[in-house]
Kinemage of the C-alpha trace (Angstrom):
@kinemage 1
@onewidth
@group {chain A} dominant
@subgroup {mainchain}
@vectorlist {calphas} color= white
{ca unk a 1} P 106.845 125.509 125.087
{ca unk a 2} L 109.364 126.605 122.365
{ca unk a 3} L 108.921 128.986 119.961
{ca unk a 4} L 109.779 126.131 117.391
{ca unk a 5} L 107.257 123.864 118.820
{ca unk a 6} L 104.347 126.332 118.959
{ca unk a 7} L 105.220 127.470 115.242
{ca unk a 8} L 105.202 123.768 114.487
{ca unk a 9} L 101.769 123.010 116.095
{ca unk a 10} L 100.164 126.245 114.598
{ca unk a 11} L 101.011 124.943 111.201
{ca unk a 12} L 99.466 121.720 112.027
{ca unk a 13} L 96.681 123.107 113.038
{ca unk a 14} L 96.157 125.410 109.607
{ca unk a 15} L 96.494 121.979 108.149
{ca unk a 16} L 93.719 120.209 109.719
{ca unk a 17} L 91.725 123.251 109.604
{ca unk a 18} L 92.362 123.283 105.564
{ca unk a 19} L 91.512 119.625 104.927
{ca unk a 20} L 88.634 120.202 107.338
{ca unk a 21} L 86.896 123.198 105.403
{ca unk a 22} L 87.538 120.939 102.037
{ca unk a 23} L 84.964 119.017 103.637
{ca unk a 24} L 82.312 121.484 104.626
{ca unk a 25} L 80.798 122.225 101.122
{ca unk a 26} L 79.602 118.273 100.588
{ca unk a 27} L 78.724 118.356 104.351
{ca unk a 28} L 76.404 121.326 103.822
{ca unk a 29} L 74.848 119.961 100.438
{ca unk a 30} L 73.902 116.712 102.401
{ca unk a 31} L 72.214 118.631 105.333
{ca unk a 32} L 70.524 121.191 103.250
{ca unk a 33} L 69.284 118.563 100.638
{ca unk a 34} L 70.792 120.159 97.816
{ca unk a 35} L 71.308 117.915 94.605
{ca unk a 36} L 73.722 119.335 92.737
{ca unk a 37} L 74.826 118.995 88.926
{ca unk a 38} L 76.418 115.341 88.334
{ca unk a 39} L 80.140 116.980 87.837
{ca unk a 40} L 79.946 119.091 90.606
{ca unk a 41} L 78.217 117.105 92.931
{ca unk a 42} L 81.072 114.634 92.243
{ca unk a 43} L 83.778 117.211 92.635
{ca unk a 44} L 82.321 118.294 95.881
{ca unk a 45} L 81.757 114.805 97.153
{ca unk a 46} L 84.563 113.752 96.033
{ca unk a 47} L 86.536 116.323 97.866
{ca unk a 48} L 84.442 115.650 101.144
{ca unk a 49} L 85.752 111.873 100.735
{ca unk a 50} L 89.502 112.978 100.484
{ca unk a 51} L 89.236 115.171 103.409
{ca unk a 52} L 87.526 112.598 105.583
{ca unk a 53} L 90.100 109.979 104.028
{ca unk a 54} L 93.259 113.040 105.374
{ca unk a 55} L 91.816 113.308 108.956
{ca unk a 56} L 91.035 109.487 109.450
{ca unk a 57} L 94.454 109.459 108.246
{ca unk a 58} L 96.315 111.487 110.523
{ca unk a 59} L 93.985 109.883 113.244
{ca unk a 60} L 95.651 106.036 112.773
{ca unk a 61} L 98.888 107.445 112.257
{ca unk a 62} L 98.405 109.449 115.720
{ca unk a 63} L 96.948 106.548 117.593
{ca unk a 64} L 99.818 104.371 116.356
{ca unk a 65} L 101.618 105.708 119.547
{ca unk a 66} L 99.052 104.596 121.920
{ca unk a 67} L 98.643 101.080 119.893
{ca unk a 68} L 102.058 99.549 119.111
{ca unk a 69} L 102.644 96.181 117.561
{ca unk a 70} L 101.438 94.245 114.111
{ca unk a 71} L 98.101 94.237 115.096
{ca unk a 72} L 97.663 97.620 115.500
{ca unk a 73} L 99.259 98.159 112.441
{ca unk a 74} L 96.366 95.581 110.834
{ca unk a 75} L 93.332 97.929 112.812
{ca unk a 76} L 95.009 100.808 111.374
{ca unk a 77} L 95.099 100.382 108.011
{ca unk a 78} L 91.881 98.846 107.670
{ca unk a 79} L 90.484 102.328 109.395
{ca unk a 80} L 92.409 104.112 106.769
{ca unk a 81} L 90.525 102.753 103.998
{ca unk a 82} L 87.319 103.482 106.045
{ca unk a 83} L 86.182 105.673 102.783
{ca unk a 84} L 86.961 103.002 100.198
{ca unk a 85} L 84.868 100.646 102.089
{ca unk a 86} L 81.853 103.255 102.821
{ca unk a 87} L 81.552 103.867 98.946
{ca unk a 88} L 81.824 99.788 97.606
{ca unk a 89} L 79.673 98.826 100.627
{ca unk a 90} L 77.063 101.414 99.081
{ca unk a 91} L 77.132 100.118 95.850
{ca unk a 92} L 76.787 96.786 97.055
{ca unk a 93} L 73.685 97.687 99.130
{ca unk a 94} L 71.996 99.887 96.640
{ca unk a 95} L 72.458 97.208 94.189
{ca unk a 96} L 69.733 95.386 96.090
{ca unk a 97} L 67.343 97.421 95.233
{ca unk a 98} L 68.956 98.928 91.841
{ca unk a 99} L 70.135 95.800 89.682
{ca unk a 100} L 72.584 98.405 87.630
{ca unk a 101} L 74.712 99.359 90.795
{ca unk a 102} L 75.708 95.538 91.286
{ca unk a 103} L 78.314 96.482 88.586
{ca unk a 104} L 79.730 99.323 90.189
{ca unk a 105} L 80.404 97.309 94.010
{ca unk a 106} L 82.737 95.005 91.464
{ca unk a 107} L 84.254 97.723 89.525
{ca unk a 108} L 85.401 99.892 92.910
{ca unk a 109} L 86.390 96.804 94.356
{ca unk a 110} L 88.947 95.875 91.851
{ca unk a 111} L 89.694 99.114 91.041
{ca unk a 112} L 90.837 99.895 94.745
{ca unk a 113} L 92.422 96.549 94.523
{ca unk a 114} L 94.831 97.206 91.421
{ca unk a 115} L 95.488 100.640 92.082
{ca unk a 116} L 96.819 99.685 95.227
{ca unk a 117} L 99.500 96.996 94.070
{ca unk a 118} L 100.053 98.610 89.954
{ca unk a 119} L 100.509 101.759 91.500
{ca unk a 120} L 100.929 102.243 95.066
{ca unk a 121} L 103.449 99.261 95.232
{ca unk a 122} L 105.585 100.856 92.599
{ca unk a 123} L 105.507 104.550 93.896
{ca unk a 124} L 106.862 103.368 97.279
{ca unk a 125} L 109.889 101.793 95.167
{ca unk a 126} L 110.503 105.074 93.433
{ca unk a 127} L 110.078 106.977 96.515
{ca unk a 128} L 112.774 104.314 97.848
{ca unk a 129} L 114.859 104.951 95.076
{ca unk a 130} L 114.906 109.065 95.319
{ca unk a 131} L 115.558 108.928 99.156
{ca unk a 132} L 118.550 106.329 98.387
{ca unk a 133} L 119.933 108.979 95.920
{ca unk a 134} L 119.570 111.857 97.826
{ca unk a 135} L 121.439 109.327 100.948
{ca unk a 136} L 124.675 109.197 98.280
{ca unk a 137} L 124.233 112.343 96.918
{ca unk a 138} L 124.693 113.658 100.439
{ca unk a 139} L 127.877 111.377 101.331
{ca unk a 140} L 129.096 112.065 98.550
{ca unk a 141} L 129.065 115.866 99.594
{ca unk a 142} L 130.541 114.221 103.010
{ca unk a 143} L 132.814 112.138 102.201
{ca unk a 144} L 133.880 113.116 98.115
{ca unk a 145} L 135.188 110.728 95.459
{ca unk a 146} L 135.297 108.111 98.533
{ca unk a 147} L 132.002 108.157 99.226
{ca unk a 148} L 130.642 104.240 99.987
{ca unk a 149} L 127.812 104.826 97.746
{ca unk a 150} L 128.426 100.774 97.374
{ca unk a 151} L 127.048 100.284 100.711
{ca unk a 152} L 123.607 101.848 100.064
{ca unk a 153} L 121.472 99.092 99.137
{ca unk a 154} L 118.661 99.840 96.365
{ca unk a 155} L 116.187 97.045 96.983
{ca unk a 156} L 112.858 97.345 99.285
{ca unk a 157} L 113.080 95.035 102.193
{ca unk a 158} L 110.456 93.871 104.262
{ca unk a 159} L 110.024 92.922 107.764
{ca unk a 160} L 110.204 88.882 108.562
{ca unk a 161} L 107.019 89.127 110.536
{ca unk a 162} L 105.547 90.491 107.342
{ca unk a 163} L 105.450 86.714 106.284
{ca unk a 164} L 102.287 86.554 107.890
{ca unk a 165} L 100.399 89.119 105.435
{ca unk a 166} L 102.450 86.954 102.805
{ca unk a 167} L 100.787 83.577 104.330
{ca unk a 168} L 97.175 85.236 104.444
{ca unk a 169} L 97.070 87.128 101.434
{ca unk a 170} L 98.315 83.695 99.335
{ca unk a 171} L 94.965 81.943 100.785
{ca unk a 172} L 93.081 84.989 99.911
{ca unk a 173} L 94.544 84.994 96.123
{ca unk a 174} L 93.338 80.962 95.953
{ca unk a 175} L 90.054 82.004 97.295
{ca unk a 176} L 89.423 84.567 95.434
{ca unk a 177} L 89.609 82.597 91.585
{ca unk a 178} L 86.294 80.923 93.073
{ca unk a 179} L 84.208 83.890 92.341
{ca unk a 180} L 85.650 84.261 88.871
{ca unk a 181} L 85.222 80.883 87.699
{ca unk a 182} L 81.402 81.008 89.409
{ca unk a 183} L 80.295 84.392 88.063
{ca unk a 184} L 79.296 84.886 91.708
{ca unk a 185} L 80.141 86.330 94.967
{ca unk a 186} L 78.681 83.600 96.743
{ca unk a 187} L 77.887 83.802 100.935
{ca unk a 188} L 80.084 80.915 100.958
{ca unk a 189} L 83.247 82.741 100.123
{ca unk a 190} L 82.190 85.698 102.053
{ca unk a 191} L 82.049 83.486 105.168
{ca unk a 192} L 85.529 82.044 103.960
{ca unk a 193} L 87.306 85.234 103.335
{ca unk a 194} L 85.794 86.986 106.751
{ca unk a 195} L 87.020 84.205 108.268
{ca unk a 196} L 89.951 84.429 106.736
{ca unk a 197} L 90.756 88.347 107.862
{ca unk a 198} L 89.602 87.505 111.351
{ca unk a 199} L 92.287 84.505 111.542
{ca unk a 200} L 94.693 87.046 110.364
{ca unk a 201} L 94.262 89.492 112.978
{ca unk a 202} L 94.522 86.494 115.473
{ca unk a 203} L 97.413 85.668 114.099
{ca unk a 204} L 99.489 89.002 114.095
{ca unk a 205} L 98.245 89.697 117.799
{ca unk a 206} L 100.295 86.435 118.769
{ca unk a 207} L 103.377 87.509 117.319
{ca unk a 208} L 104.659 89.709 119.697
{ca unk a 209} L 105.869 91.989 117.386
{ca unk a 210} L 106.331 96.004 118.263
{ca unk a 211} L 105.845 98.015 115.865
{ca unk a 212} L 109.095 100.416 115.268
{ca unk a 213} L 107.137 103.456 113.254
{ca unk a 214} L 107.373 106.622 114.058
{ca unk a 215} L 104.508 108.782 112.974
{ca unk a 216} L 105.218 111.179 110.190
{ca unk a 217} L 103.978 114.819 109.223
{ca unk a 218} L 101.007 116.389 111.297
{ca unk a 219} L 100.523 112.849 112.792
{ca unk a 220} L 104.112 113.119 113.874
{ca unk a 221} L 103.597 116.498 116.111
{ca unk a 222} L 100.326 115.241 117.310
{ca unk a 223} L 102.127 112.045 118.700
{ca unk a 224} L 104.109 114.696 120.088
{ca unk a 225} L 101.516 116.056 122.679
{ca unk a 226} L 101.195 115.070 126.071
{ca unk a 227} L 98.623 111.781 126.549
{ca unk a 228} L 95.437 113.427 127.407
{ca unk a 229} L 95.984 116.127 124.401
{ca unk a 230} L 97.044 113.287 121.850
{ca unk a 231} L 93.882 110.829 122.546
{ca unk a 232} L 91.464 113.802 122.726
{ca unk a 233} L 92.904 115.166 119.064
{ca unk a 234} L 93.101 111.355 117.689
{ca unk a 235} L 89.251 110.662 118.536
{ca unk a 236} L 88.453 114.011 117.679
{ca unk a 237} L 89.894 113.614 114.271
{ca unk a 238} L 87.943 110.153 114.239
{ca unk a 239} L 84.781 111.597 114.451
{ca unk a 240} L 85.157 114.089 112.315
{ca unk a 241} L 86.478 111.687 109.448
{ca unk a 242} L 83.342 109.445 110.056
{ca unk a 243} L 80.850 112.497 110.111
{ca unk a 244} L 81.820 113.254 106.966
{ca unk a 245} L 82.445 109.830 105.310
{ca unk a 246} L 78.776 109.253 106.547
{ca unk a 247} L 77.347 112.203 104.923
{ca unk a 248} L 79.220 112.178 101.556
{ca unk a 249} L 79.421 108.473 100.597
{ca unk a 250} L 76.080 108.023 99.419
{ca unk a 251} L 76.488 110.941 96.961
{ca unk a 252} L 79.552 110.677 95.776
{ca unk a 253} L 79.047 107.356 94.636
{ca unk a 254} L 75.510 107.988 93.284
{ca unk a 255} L 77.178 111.342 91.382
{ca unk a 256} L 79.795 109.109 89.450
{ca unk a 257} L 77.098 107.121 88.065
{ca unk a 258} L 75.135 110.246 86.904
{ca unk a 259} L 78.295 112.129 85.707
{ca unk a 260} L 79.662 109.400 83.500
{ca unk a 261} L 76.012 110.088 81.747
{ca unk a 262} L 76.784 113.358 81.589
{ca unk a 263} L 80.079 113.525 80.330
{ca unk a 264} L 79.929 110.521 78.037
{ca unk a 265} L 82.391 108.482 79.876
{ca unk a 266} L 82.099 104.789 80.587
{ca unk a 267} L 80.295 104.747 84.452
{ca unk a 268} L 81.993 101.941 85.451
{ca unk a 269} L 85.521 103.086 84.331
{ca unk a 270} L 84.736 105.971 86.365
{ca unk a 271} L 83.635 104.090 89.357
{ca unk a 272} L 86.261 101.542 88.964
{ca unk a 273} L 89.184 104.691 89.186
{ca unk a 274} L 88.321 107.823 90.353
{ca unk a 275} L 86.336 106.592 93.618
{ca unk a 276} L 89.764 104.356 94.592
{ca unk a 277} L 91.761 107.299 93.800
{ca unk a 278} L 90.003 109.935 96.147
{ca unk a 279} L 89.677 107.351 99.433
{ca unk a 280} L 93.125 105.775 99.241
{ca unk a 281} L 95.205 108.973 97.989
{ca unk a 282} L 96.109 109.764 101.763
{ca unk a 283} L 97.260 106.352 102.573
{ca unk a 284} L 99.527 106.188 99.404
{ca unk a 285} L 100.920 109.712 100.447
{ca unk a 286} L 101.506 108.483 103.627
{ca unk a 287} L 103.535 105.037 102.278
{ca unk a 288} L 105.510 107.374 99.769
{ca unk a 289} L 106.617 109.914 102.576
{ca unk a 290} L 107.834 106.284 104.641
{ca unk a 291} L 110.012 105.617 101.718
{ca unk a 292} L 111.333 109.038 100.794
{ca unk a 293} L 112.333 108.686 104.606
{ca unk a 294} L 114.528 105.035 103.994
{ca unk a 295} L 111.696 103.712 105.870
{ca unk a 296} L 111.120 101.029 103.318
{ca unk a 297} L 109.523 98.041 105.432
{ca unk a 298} L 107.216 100.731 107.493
{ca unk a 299} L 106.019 102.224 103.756
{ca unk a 300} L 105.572 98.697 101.909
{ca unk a 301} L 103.925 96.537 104.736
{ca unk a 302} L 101.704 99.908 105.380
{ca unk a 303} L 99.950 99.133 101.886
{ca unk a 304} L 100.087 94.957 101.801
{ca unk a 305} L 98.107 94.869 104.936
{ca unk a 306} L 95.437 96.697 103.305
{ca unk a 307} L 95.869 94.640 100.207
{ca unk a 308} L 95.334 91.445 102.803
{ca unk a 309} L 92.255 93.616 104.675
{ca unk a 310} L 90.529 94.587 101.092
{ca unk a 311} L 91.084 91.095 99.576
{ca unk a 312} L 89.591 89.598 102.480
{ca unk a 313} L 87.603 91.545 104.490
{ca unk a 314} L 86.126 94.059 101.625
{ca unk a 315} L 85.284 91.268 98.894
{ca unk a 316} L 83.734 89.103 102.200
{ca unk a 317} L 81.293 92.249 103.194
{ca unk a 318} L 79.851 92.779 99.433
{ca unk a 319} L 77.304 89.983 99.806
{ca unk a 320} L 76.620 90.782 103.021
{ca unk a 321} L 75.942 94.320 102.261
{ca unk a 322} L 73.805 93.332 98.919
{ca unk a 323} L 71.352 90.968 100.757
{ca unk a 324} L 70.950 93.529 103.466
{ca unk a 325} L 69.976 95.831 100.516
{ca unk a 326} L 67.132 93.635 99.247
{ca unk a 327} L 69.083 91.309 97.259
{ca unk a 328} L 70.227 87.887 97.372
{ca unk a 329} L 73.074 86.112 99.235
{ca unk a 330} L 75.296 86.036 96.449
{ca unk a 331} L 76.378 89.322 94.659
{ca unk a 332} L 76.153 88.209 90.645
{ca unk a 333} L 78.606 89.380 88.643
{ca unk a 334} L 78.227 89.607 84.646
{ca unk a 335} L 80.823 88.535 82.108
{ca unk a 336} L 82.814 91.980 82.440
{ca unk a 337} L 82.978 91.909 86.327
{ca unk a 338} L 83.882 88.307 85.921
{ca unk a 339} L 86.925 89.229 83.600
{ca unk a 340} L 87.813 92.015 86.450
{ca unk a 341} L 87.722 89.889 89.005
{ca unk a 342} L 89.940 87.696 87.300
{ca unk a 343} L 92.270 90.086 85.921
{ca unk a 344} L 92.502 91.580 89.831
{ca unk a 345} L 93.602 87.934 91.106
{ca unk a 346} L 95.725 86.989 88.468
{ca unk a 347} L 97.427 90.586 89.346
{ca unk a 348} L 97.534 89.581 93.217
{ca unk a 349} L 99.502 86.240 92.550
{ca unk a 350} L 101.922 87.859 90.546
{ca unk a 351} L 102.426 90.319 93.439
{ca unk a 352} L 102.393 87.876 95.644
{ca unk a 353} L 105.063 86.250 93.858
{ca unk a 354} L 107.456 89.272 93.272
{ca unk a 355} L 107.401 90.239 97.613
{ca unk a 356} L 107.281 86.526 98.972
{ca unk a 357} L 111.051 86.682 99.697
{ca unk a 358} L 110.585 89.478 101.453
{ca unk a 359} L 112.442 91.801 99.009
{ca unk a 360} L 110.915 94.102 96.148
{ca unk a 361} L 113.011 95.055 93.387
{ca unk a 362} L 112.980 98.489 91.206
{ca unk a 363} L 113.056 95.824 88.082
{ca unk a 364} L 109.783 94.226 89.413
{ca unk a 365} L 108.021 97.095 90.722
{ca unk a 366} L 108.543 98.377 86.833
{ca unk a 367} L 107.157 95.372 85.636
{ca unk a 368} L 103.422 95.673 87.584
{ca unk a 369} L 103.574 98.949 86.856
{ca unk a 370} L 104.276 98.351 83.402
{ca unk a 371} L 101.654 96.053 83.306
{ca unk a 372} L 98.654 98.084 85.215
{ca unk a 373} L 99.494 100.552 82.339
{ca unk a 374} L 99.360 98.492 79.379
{ca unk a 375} L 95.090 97.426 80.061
{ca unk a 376} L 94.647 100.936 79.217
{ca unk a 377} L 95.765 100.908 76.121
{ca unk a 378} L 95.264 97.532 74.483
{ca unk a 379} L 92.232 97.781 72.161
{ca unk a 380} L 90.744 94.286 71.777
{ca unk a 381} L 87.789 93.206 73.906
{ca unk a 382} L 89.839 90.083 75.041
{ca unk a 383} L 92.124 92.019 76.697
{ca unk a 384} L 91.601 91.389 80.260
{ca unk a 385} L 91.995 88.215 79.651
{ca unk a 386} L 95.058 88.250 77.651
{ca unk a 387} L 96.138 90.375 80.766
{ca unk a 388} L 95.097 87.619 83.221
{ca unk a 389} L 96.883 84.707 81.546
{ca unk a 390} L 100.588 87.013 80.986
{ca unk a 391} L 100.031 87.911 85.164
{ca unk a 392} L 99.670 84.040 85.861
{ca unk a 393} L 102.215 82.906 83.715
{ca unk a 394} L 104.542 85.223 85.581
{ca unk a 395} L 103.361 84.846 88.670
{ca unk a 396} L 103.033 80.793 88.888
{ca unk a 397} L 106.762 81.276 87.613
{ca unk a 398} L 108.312 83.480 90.019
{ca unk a 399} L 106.715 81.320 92.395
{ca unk a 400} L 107.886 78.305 91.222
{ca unk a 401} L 111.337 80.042 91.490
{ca unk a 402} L 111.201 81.232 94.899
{ca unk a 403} L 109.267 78.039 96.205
{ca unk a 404} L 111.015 77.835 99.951
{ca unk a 405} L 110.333 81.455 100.789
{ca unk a 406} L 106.043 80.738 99.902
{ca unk a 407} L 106.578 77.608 101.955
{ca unk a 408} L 107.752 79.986 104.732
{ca unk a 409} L 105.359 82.233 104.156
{ca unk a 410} L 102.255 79.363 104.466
{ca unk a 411} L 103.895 77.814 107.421
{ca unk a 412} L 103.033 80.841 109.721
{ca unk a 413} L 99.319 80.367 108.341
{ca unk a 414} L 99.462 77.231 109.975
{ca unk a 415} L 101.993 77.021 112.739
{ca unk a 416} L 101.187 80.712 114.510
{ca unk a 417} L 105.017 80.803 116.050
{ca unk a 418} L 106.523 81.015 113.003
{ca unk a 419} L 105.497 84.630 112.772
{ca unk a 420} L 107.605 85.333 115.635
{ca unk a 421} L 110.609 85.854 113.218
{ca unk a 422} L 113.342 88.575 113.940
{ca unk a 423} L 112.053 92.033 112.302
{ca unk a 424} L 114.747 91.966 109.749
{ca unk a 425} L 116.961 88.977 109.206
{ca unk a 426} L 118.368 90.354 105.747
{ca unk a 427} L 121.115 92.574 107.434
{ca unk a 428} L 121.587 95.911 108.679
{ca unk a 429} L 119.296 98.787 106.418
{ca unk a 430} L 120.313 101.911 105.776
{ca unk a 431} L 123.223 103.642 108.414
{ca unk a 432} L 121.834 107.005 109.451
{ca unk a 433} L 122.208 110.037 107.331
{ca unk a 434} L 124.733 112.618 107.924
């Protein structure tokens, strides 16, 4: 072993020791008992969350190398979101017994949901954008006032097998209007949408697919070690991650209820943000480090298969979760969660919209970033729905304009082979740095 190599695994070993002992204060409040203060008890929670959400993390990235292909890219990024299902799924279930938590499985859900594409969508153009720079900066350094900065492109592309997220996640967004026009989560659209995600998965296994990622970071050198060493690590990692999701879960989510009392701050805006923000911080990271890297399909298809696995799978468990908890088989939602909901699926189709043709523009990742900003600052009551209608109108137009590439993206719904499309038929992406 080189002395490079063992410097390298030392370090990643200090940092999975250092997200590990950011766990170990909410692990030993759970097993002693101890109920802390609100605030603390959500900082400490919190930070128990965020380390489980690090090693589960580094765990999917690792185990990428022993799992290649779409589908293992679906399993993976639903186990990175592991924590953000853990806490809704809780609120859902406590809600059964505890009519005020119903609010508070709607608010995560489409919390998690529009963080992911108002934010996470537009940071992995950004990060795009700085990587492309640095590319001309450093031809430019190469090469001088003849530098071919011209053939750098700027735009995020995506994969043509990505269609089939595209496909799924379009049913989902029609689906998904149902429970705000009902005021419901009924079982019937849980069956629907759990269907739906299971059909998905089908569907990317058949597509033959391999998956061209390279893991990244600490989940790079891991992938490194020899077999044995790498799957030993990767479950160990696993366990660890669900250990601690297990124990801090419950609290966390019960301490952002009680510290919104405390503080003064509206409990469901705090349930609605800050849980999202702790359990999907790592995959975001993750999808922003892809993109820095020119790895633009690997960073943006990383977060829409979640989108497709949390509008789908997560909104399809809630009922579930809620009638094991004592309730009914439909989760109720009031006239604010309705307004949410709506707001979060008006927000998907215009999403939707803006990737179908498979490429995402700095322009367009401005404007739903633009707009996840703006419901924080418009004062009126109304304005969620204002909000909703300004997303549709967009969205149904964008659509409109880019009609053939939906139809593409619906045919390998229905016709399975269609998904079998070249990785990239948009051209060669970026040459290789210097």
């Amino acid at each position: 072993m080189s002395a490079l190599t063992a410097l390298g695994e030392r370090r990643v070993a200090a940092r999975i020791a250092g997200v590990a002992v950011l766990s170990v204060p909410a692990v030993l409040l759970r097993l002693s008992g101890t109920h802390p203060a609100p605030v603390l008890g959500m900082i400490a929670f919190g930070a128990g969350v965020l380390g489980a959400a690090v090693l589960l993390m580094w765990a999917a990235e690792t185990a990428r190398r022993d799992m290649s292909g779409s589908l293992a890219l679906a399993l993976l990024a639903l186990i990175a979101v592991l924590p953000e299902y853990a806490v809704d799924l809780y609120y859902a279930y406590a809600a059964g017994s505890r009519p005020e938590y119903t609010a508070y499985a709607a608010a995560n859900m489409t919390g998690a949901n529009r963080l992911l594409v108002g934010v996470g969508w537009a940071l992995v153009v950004l990060a795009f954008t700085l990587g492309t720079r640095r590319l001309v900066r450093s031809r430019s350094r190469a090469a001088g006032a003849e530098a071919r900065a011209g053939t750098v492109r700027w735009d995020v592309w995506l994969r043509g097998h990505q269609r089939i997220e595209l496909g799924f996640l379009a049913v989902a967004a029609v689906v998904a209007f149902v429970p705000a026009l009902t005021g419901e989560i009924g079982w019937y659209i849980a069956i629907i949408l759990i269907a739906l995600y299971v059909l998905y998965v089908l569907r990317i296994s058949r597509t033959g697919e391999q998956d061209e990622e390279e893991p990244a970071g600490v989940a790079g050198v891991l992938a490194g070690f020899p077999a044995r060493t790498r799957r030993v690590t990767t479950a160990v990692l696993f366990v660890l991650g669900a250990l601690v999701i297990f124990a801090c879960a419950e609290p966390f989510a019960d301490a952002l209820v009680d510290a919104g009392s405390s503080l003064g701050v509206d409990r469901f805006l705090l349930v609605q943000w800050l849980a999202p923000l702790a359990s999907e911080a790592p995959e975001l990271i993750v999808a922003v480090v892809f993109a820095w890297r020119l790895r633009d399909g690997d960073a943006i298809g990383a977060l829409l298969s979640s989108k497709v696995n949390q509008w789908t799978l997560l909104v399809g468990t809630l009922p579930i979760a809620y009638r094991l908890g004592g309730g009914a088989w439909s989760l109720p939602l009031d006239s604010r969660q309705t307004e949410e909901m709506l707001l979060t699926a008006a927000q998907t189709v215009l999403g939707l919209a803006l990737l179908v043709d498979l490429v995402f523009r700095r322009r367009e990742a401005l404007l739903l970033f633009g707009l996840f900003v703006v419901q924080f600052v418009l004062p009126w009551e109304s304005a969620r729905l204002f909000l909703s209608l300004i997303y549709l109108a967009l969205g149904f137009t964008v659509l409109m304009m880019k009609w053939d590439a939906l139809a593409a993206a619906m045919r390998v719904v229905v016709r399975p082979d269609d998904g079998r499309a070249p990785s990239s038929g948009r051209g060669s992406p970026h040459e290789p740095e210097p």
